[in-house]
C-alpha positions in Angstrom: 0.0 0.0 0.0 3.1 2.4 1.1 4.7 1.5 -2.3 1.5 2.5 -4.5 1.1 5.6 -2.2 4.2 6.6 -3.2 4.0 5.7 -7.2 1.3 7.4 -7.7 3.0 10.6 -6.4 5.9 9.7 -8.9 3.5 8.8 -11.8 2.1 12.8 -11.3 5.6 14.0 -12.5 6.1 11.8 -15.9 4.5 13.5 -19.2 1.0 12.5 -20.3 2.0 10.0 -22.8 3.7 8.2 -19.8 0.5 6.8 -17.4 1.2 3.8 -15.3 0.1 0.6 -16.5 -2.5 -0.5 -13.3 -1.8 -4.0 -14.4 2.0 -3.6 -13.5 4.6 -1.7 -12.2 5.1 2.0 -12.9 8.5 2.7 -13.9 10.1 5.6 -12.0 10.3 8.7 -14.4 14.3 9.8 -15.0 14.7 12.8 -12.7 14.9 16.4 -13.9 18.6 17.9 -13.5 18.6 20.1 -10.8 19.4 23.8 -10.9 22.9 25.1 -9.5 21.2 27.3 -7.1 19.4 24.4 -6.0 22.5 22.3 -5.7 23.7 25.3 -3.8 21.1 26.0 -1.3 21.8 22.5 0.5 23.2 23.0 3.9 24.2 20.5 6.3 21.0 20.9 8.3 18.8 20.5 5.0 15.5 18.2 6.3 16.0 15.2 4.1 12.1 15.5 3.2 13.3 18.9 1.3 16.3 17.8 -0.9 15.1 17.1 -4.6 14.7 13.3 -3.7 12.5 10.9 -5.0 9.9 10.0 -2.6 11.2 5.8 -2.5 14.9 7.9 -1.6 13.7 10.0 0.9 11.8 7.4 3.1 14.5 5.2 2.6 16.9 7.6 4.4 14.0 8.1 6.8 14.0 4.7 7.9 17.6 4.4 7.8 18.2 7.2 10.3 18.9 10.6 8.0 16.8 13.0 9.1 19.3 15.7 7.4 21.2 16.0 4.3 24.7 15.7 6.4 23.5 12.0 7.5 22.1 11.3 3.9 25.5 11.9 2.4 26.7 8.6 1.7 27.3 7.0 -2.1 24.1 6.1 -4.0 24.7 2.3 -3.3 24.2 2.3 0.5 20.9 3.6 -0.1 20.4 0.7 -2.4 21.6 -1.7 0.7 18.5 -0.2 2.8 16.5 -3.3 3.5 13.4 -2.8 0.5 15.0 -0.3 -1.7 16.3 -1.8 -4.9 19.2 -0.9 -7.2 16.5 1.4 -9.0 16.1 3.5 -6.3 18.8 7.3 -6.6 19.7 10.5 -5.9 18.6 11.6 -8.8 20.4 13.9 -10.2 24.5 12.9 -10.3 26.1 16.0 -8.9 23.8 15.5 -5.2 25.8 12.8 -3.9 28.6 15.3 -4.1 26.7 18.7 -2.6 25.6 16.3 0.1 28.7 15.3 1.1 30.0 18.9 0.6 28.0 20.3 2.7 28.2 17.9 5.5 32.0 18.5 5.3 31.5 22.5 5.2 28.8 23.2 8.3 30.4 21.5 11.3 32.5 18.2 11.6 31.2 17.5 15.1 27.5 17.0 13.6 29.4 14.4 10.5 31.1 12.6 12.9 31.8 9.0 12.6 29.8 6.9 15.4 33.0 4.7 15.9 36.3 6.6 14.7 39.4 5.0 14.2 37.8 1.3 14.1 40.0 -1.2 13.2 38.4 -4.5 14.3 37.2 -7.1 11.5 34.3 -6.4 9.5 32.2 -8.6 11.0 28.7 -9.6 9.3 26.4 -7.8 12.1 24.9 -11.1 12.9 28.2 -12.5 13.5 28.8 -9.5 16.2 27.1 -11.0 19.2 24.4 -8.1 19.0 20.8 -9.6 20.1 19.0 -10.5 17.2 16.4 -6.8 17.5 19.5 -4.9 17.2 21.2 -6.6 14.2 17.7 -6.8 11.9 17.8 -2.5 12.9 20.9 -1.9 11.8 20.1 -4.6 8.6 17.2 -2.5 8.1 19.5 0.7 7.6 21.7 -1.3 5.2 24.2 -1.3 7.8 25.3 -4.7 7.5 28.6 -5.0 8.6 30.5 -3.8 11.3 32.7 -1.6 9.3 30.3 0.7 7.7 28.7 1.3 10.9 31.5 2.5 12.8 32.0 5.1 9.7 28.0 6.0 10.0 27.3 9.9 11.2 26.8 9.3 15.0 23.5 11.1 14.3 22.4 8.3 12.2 23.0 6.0 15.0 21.2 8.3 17.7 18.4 9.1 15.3 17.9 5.4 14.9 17.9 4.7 18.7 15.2 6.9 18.8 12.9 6.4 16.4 13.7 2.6 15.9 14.6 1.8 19.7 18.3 1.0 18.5 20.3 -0.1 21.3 23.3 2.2 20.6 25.5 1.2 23.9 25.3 -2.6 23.0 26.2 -1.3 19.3 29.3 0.4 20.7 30.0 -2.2 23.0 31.0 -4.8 20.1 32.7 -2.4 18.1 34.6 -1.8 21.0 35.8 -5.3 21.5 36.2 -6.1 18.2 38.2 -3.0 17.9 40.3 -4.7 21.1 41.4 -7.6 19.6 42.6 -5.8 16.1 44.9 -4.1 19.0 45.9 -7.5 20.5 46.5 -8.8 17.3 48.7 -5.9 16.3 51.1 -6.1 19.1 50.6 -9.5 20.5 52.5 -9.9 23.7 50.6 -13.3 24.9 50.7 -17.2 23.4 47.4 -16.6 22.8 47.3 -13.3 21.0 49.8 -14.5 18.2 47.6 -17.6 17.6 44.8 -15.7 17.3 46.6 -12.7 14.9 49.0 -15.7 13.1 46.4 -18.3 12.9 42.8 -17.5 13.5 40.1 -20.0 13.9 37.3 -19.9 12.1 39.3 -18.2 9.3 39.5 -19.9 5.7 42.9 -18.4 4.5 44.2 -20.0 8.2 41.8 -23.2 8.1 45.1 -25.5 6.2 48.1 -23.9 8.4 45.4 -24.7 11.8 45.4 -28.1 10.3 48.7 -28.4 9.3 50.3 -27.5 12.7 47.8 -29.7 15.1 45.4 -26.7 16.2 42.4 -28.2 14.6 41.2 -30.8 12.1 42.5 -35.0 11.7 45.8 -34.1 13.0 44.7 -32.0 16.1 47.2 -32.2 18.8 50.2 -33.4 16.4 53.6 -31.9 15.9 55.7 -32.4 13.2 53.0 -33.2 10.3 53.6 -33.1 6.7 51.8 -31.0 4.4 52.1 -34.7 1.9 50.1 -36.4 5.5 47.5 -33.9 6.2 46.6 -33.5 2.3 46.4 -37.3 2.6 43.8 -37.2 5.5 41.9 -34.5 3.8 41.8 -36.6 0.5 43.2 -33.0 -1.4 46.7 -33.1 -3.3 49.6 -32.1 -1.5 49.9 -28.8 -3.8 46.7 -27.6 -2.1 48.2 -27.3 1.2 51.5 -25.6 -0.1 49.6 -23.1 -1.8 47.7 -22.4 1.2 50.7 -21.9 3.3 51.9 -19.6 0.4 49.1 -17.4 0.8 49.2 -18.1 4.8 53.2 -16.8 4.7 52.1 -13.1 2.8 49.6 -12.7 5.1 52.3 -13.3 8.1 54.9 -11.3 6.4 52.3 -8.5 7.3 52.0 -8.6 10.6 53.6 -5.3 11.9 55.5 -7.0 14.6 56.6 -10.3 13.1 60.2 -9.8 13.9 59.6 -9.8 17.5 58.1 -13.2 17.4 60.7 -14.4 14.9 63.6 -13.1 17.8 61.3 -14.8 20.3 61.9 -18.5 18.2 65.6 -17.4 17.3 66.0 -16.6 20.9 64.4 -20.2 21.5 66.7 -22.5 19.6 69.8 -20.8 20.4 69.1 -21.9 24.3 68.5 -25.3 23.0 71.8 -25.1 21.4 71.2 -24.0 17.8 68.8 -27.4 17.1 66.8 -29.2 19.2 63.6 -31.4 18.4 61.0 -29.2 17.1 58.7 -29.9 20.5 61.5 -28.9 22.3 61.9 -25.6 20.7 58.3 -25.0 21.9 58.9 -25.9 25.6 61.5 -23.1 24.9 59.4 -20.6 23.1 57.0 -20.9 26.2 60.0 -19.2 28.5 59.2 -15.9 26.8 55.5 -15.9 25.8 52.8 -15.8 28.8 50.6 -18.6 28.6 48.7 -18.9 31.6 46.2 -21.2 30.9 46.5 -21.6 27.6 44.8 -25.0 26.6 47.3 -26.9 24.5 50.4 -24.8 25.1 52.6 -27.0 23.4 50.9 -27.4 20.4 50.9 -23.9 20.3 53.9 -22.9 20.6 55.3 -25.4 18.0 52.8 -24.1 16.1 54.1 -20.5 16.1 57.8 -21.9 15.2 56.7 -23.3 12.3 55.2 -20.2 11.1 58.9 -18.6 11.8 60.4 -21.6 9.9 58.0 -21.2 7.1 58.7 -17.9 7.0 62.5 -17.8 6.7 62.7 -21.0 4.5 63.9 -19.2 1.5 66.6 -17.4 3.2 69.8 -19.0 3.0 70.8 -18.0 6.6 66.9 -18.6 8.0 65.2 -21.2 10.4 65.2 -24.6 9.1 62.4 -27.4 10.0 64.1 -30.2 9.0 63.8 -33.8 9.5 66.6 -36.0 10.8 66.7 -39.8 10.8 63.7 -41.3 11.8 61.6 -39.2 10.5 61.9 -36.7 13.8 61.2 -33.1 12.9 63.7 -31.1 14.2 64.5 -27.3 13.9 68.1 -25.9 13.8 68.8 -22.6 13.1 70.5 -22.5 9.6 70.9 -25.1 6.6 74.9 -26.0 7.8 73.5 -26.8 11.4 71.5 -29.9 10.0 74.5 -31.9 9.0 76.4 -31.3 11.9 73.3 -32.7 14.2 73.3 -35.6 11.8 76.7 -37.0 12.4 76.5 -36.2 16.0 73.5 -38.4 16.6 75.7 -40.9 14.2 78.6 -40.8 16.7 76.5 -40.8 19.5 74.9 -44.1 18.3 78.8 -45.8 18.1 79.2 -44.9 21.6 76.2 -46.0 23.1 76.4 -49.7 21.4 79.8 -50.4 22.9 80.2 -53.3 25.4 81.7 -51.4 27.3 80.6 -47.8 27.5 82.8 -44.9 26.9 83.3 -42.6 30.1 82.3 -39.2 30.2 85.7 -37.9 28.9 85.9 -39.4 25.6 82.1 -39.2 25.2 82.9 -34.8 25.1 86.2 -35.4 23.0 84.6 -37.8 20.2 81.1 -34.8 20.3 84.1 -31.7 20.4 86.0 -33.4 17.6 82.3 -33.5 15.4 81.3 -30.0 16.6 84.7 -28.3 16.0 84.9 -25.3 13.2 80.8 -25.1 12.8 78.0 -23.4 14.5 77.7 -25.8 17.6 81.6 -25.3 18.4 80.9 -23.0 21.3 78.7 -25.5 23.2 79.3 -27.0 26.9 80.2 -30.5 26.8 76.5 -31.4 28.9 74.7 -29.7 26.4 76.2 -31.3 23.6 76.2 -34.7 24.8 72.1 -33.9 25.4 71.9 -32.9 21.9 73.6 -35.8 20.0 71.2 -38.2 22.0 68.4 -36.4 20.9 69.6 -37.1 17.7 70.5 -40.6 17.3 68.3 -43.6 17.0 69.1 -45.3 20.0 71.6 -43.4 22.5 70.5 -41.7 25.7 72.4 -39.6 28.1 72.7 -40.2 32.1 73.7 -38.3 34.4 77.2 -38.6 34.2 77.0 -37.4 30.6 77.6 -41.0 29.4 76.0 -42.2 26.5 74.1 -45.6 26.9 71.3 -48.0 24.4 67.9 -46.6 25.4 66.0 -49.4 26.9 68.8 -51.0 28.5 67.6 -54.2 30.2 67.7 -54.0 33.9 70.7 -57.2 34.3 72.9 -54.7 31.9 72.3 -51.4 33.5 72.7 -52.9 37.1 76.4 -54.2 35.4 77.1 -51.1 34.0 76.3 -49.4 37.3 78.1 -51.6 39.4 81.2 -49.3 39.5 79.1 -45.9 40.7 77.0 -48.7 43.7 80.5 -50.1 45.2 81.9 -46.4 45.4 78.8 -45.3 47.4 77.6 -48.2 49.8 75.1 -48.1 51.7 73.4 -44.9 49.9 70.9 -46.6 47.7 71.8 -45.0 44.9 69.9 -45.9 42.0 70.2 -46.9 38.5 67.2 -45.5 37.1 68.7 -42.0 38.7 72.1 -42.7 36.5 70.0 -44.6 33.6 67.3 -43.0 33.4 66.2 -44.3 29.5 66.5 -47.8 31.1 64.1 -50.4 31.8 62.9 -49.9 35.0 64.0 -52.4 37.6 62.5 -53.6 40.6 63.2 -52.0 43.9 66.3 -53.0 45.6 65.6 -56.0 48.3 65.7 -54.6 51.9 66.0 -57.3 53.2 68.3 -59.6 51.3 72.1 -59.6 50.6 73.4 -56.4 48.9 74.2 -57.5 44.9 74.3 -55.9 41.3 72.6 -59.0 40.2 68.9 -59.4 41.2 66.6 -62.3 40.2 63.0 -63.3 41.8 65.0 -66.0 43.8 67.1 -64.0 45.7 64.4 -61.5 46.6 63.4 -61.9 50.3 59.6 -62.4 50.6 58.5 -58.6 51.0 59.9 -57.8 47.7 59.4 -61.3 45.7 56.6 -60.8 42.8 53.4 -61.9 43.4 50.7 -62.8 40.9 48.5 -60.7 42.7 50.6 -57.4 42.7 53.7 -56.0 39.8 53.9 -52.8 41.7 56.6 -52.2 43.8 56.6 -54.2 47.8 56.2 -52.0 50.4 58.9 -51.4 53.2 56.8 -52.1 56.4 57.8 -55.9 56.2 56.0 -58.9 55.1 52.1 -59.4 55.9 50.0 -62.0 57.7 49.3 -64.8 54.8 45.6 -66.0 55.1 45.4 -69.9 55.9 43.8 -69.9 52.5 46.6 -68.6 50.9 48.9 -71.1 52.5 47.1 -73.9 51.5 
């Protein structure tokens, strides 16, 4: 009924050859230009009702909140995005948009200021906003659909719109607010939490393979170390897919305005692991410097995060490396030559550790020195080096006394290999598993029984002989009561 009211007002202006067909739509007559002294005469307060509109324009400002021609000076298609104005619908003639923004720039820029200046949060879909559904389907209504545009809306709009349409401005402002927050956040992260959300945001498509890739979501959630070949495998895509994504993923991080504090943060990282560690090793470091109070999945995280920095750097010659050493264990070292150095440690450190008779602690550092000598990992202690080429064998682990032993050593072996290190401290119940601690666990020493490197069920006293009933460890308060059932 409003629309026919209207068209016939419309249909008064066309010529008489040009009466509306009842049967159908009337066409909207082409608008006379306007005069320059027209154009002219529009001032900032000008009541929308008086500018040369078409009647369809002016109630479509109305409902969308301008009331004057400063809050109807926007381009032609935001009216078009009022909610039941077409593409049709115009300001006429095409020097108004212009005037109209002219003259909201020349009488005042209090009155044209922006509801929400400076914004710099996403432009969220207003249903995506968190605003209650009344407050969303007003703003819709205004052809304010997004976030952005209505942070640049007059601020009269918004107050106009508040009162005549019951707009909740303060729960408007609110999420504007926070989304204008977390672009802060994200610009200078500080937090684990902050550069996962600015680096890779969930719920983002352009981030949706990298989450994937790095364990954050998807088939591989919670895994380090993945291939892009695994998770394209697991998605059923080809493993070009993926690389492209992270192409697209690595501009978009190149970006970020304070990238090169996290990439120090990850350089900062390996270096205290040596220049290479195992790349979930590099995370435990990475958490040293980033808050992460809690943070679910912390680890994941921050692996997550050096991968970026290793993605990142991979083309530079001198850059991060994520690399993978034998086994198929991802490691990170800090620069291409580092990777072959780490290789033939965990070689040499494999020799050692299958001897009969282990090497001591001092030719364990020479034969590590002798590898690490004239290359990046020259300058490291003999501990930490001894640490690092276990990490990086197959099969070596390091005890205490910085000897290098065969991970799962069976408990007969490492009580012979410990016998030395017992008879010097007697009496002190020093243990093997404290020495060995990559060995297979043995059972607790017999209290009761003669002292011995060798231990077999049989020699056990009855406290600490293995039941059926119990493979946990005896207790020390001697042996129980055994029922007459038992006994029998």
């Amino acid at each position: 009924m409003r629309r026919a009211w209207e068209r016939a007002f419309e249909a008064q202006t066309a010529g008489a050859g040009d009466t509306p067909d009842p049967d159908g739509p009337t066409p909207a007559p082409a608008p006379a230009p306007l005069a320059d002294a027209a154009i002219a005469a529009i001032a900032a307060d000008t009541p929308v009702h008086a500018l040369p509109l078409s009647a369809r324009a002016k109630n479509a400002l109305d409902r969308a909140g301008g009331l004057r021609a400063v809050e109807a000076a926007r381009p032609p298609e935001n009216i078009s995005s009022i909610r039941g104005v077409g593409e049709q619908v115009a300001l006429g003639d095409p020097r108004l948009p212009p005037a109209l923004d002219l003259a909201g720039q020349g009488h005042g820029r209090v009155r044209r200021a922006a509801f929400f200046p400076g914004y710099r949060g996403d432009d969220l879909m207003i249903h995506l906003a968190g605003l209650a559904t009344a407050t969303a389907e007003r703003l819709a209504d205004a052809g304010l659909r997004s976030l952005a545009p209505v942070a640049a809306a007059p601020r009269a709009q918004l107050a106009n719109l508040a009162r005549t349409a019951g707009l909740d401005e303060a729960a408007v402002r609110a999420a504007l607010s926070a989304e204008h927050a977390k672009a802060a956040v994200r610009s200078q992260p500080t937090t684990l939490g902050a550069w996962c959300d600015a680096l890779l945001p969930a719920g983002k498509k352009r981030s949706q393979h990298p989450r994937e890739l790095f364990g954050l979501e998807g088939p591989l959630l919670g895994r380090v170390g993945a291939s892009p070949r695994e998770l394209a495998e697991r998605l059923e895509l080809t493993a070009a897919a993926i690389y492209i994504a992270l192409g697209k993923a690595r501009d978009e991080w190149r970006k970020h305005p304070a990238i090169a504090s996290l990439v120090a943060a990850v350089h900062a990282a390996v270096e205290r692991a040596g220049g290479a560690a195992p790349l979930a090793r590099t995370g435990v470091e990475l958490l040293t410097d980033l808050p992460h109070a809690g943070e679910p999945d912390a680890e994941v995280r921050a692996t997550a995060l050096v991968r970026v920095v290793a993605e990142l750097e991979k083309d530079d010659p001198a850059g991060l490396r994520f690399v993978r050493l034998d086994g198929d264990a991802p490691w990170i070292v800090l620069r291409d030559d580092v990777e072959d150095v780490v290789r033939r440690l965990g070689a040499i450190a494999d020799d050692l550790a299958g001897r009969d008779v282990l090497a001591g602690p001092a030719e364990v550092a020479r034969a590590l020195a002798e590898i690490a000598d004239d290359t990046p990992l020259a300058g490291l202690p003999a501990d930490r080096l001894v640490r690092l080429a276990a990490a990086a064998s197959r099969r070596a682990a390091a005890s205490t006394r910085l000897e290098l032993y065969p991970r799962d050593l069976p408990p007969a072996r490492a009580l012979a290999l410990s016998a030395a290190v017992l008879h010097l401290a007697p009496g002190r119940g020093r243990s093997c598993a404290a020495g060995s601690p990559r060995a297979t666990p043995t059972p607790r020493r017999c209290r009761r029984g003669p002292r011995s490197t060798s231990w077999s069920p049989a020699s056990a006293c009855a406290t600490c002989r293995p039941t059926a009933r119990s493979s946990g460890p005896a207790t020390t308060r001697g042996p129980r009561s055994t029922p007459a059932s038992a006994r029998r």
